[in-house]
C-alpha positions in Angstrom: 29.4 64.8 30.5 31.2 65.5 33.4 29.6 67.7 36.3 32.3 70.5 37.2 31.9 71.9 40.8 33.3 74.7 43.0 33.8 75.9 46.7 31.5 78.2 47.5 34.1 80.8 49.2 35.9 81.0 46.5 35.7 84.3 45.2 36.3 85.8 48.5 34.2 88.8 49.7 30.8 88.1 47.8 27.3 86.8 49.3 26.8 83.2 49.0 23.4 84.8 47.1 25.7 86.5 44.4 28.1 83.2 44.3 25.2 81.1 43.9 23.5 83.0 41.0 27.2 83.2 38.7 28.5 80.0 39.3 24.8 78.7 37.9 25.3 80.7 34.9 28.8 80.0 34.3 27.4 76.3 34.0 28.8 74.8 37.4 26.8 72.2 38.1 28.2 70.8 42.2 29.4 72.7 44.8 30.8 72.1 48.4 30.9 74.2 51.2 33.8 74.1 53.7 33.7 74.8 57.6 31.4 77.3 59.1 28.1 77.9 61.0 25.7 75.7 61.2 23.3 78.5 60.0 25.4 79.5 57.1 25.8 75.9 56.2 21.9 75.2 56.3 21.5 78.6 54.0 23.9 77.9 51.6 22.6 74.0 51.1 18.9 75.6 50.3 20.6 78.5 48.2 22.2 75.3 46.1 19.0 73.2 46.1 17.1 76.4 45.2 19.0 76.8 42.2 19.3 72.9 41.2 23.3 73.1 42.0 24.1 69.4 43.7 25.7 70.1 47.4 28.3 66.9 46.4 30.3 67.3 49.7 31.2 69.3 52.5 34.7 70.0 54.3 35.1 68.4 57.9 37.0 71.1 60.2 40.8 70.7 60.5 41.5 73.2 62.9 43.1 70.9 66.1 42.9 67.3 63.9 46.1 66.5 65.7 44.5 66.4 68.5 42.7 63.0 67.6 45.6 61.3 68.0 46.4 62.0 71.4 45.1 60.7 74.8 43.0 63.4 76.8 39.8 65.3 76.3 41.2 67.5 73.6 41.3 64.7 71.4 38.0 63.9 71.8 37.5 67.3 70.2 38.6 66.9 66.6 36.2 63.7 66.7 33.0 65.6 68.2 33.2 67.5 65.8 33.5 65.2 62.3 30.5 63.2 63.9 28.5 66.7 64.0 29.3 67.5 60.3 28.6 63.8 59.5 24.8 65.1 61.3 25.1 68.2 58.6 25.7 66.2 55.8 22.8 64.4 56.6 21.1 67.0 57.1 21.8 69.0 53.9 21.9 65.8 51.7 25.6 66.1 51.0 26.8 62.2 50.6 30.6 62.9 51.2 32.2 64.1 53.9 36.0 65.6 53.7 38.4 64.5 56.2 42.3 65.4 57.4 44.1 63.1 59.0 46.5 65.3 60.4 48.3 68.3 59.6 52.0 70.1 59.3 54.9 68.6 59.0 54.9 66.5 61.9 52.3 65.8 63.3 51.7 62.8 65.9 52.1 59.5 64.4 49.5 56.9 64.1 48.1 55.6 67.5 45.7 53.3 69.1 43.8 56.0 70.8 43.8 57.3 67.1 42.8 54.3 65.1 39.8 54.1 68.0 38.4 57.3 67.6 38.7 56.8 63.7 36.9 53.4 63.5 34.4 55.2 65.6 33.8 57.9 62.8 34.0 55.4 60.0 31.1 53.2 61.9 29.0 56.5 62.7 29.1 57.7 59.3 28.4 54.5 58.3 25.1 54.5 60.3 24.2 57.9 59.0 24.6 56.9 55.3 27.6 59.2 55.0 30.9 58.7 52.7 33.8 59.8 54.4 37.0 61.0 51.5 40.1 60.8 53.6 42.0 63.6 51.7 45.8 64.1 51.2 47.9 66.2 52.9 51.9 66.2 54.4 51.8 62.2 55.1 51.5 59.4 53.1 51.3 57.2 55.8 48.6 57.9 57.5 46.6 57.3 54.4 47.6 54.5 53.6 46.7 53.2 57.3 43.3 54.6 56.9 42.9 52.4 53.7 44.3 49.7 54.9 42.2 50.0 58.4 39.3 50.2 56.7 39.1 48.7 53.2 36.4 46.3 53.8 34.4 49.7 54.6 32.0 50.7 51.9 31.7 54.7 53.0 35.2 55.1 52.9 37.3 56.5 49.9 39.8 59.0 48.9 39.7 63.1 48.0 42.3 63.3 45.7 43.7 67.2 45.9 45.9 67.3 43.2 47.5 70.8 44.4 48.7 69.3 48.0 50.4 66.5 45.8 52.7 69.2 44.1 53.5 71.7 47.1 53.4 69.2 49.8 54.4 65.7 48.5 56.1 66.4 45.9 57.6 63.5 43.2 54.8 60.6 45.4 52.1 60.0 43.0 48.8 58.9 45.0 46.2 58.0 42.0 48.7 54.8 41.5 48.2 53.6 44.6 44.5 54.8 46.0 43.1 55.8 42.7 41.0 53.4 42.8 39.3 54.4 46.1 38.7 58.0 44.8 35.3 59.0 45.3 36.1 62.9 45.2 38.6 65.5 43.6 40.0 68.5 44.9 41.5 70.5 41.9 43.9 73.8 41.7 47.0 74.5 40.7 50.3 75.7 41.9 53.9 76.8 41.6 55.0 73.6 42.6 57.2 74.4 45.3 57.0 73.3 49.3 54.3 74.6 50.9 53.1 77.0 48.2 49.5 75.8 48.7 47.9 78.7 46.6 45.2 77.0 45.4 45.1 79.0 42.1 42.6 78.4 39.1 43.6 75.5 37.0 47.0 76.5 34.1 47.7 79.4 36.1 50.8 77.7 37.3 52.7 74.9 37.0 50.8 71.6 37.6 50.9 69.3 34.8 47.0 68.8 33.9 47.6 66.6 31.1 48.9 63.9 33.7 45.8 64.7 36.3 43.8 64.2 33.5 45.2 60.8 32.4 45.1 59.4 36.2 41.3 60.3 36.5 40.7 58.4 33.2 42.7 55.5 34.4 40.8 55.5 37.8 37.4 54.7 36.4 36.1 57.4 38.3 33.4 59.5 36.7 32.2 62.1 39.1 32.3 65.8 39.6 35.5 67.5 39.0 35.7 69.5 41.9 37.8 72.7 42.1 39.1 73.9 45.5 40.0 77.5 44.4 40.6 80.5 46.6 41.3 84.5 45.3 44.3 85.1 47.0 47.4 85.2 44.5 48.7 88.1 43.3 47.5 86.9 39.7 43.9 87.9 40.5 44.2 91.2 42.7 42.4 92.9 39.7 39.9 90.7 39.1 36.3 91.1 40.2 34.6 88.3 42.0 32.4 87.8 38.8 35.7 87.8 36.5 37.6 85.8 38.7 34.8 83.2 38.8 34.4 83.7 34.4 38.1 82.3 34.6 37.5 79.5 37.3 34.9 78.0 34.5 36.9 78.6 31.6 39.2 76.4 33.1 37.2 73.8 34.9 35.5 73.6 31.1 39.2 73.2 29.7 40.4 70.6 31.9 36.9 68.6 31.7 37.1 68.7 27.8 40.4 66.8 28.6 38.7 63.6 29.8 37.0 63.5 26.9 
């Protein structure tokens, strides 16, 4: 069966400690922690291991990935800084790494400055035994450079996040065409409408998870379902952490039961 997995933040204002301990009895089996600390990162990998919850991937920053594109010291920034959490997955034994390639609406477009700091990253992570998951946002383009750029590359593959599909790209389908590069998932739901990227819990709005279901089957791919969840919608303003997390499972149980 199917591991289901979950962000570690995404309950909001409760201790990695307390996050740990429910999602293990709710029956998540992966996790993956997005950008902070290096402390807190180290912590929350040993809380994981501690309690026999796989650390499947971490998040890259995206704060300034626009920058890589550009000439200048600032866009030497954005790449600094995937090679250092290419060190932490190493480091925490996470094999994945999650990676922007831009962000907004328009950001620069592809460059050769660009494509050099990328093949860079690709070759370090390489080195280090890392997977990088070039994950979709606003562009289609620039994935579909990165895969064509690299597709003799064995560490690199695609995050699919199904919720940035409806609010951001909506009516582009990207399993047909990269689905079978997909080495990681990012899963919520959402309204469907431009940039409404709630990342709600899984049937609480409008995404149509028989479809997602039948593009993972038709992938081949049979890892973790990861769900990229965050407390924020007015939905769950009366839930407690714990009951908000009770209905992030329920779901991520639901949906797996659907690539049965």
């Amino acid at each position: 069966m199917r591991k289901i997995g979950i962000n570690l933040d995404a309950a909001g204002a409760i201790s990695a400690e307390d996050c740990v301990k429910i999602i293990k009895e709710l029956g998540f089996e992966a996790a993956f922690i997005t950008p902070r600390p290096d402390g807190q990162i180290l912590h929350e990998a040993e809380l994981l291991a501690r309690a026999g919850i796989s650390l499947d991937t971490i998040h890259a920053p995206w704060k300034g990935i626009n920058d890589i594109w550009l000439s200048g010291d600032a866009g030497e920034m954005p790449l600094g800084a995937f090679e250092h959490y290419v060190d932490m997955c190493k480091e925490t034994g996470a094999p994945v790494l999650i990676v922007h390639l831009s962000s907004g609406a328009n950001p620069p477009p592809v460059t050769d400055i660009g494509r050099a700091r990328f093949t860079k990253l690709v070759d370090y992570a390489l080195g280090k035994g890392i997977t990088l998951a070039f994950e979709n946002q606003r562009m289609l383009s620039n994935l579909a450079w990165v895969f064509e750029e690299f597709k003799e590359a064995k560490n690199v593959g695609f995050c699919w996040d199904v919720g940035h599909e409806m609010c951001f790209t909506a009516g582009r389908r990207y399993m047909p065409l990269f689905g079978d590069k997909l080495v990681a998932t990012h899963i919520h739901d959402n309204d469907c409408v431009y940039d409404h990227d709630y990342h709600m819990i899984p049937f609480d709005g409008k995404i149509d998870f028989s479809r997602v279901a039948d593009e993972i089957k038709a992938s081949g791919f049979d890892g973790t379902l990861m769900f990229e969840l965050i407390k924020k919608h007015d939905i769950y303003t009366e839930l407690t952490a714990e009951r908000y997390l009770e209905r992030a499972a329920s779901a991520a149980k639901r949906f797996r039961d659907m690539l049965q």
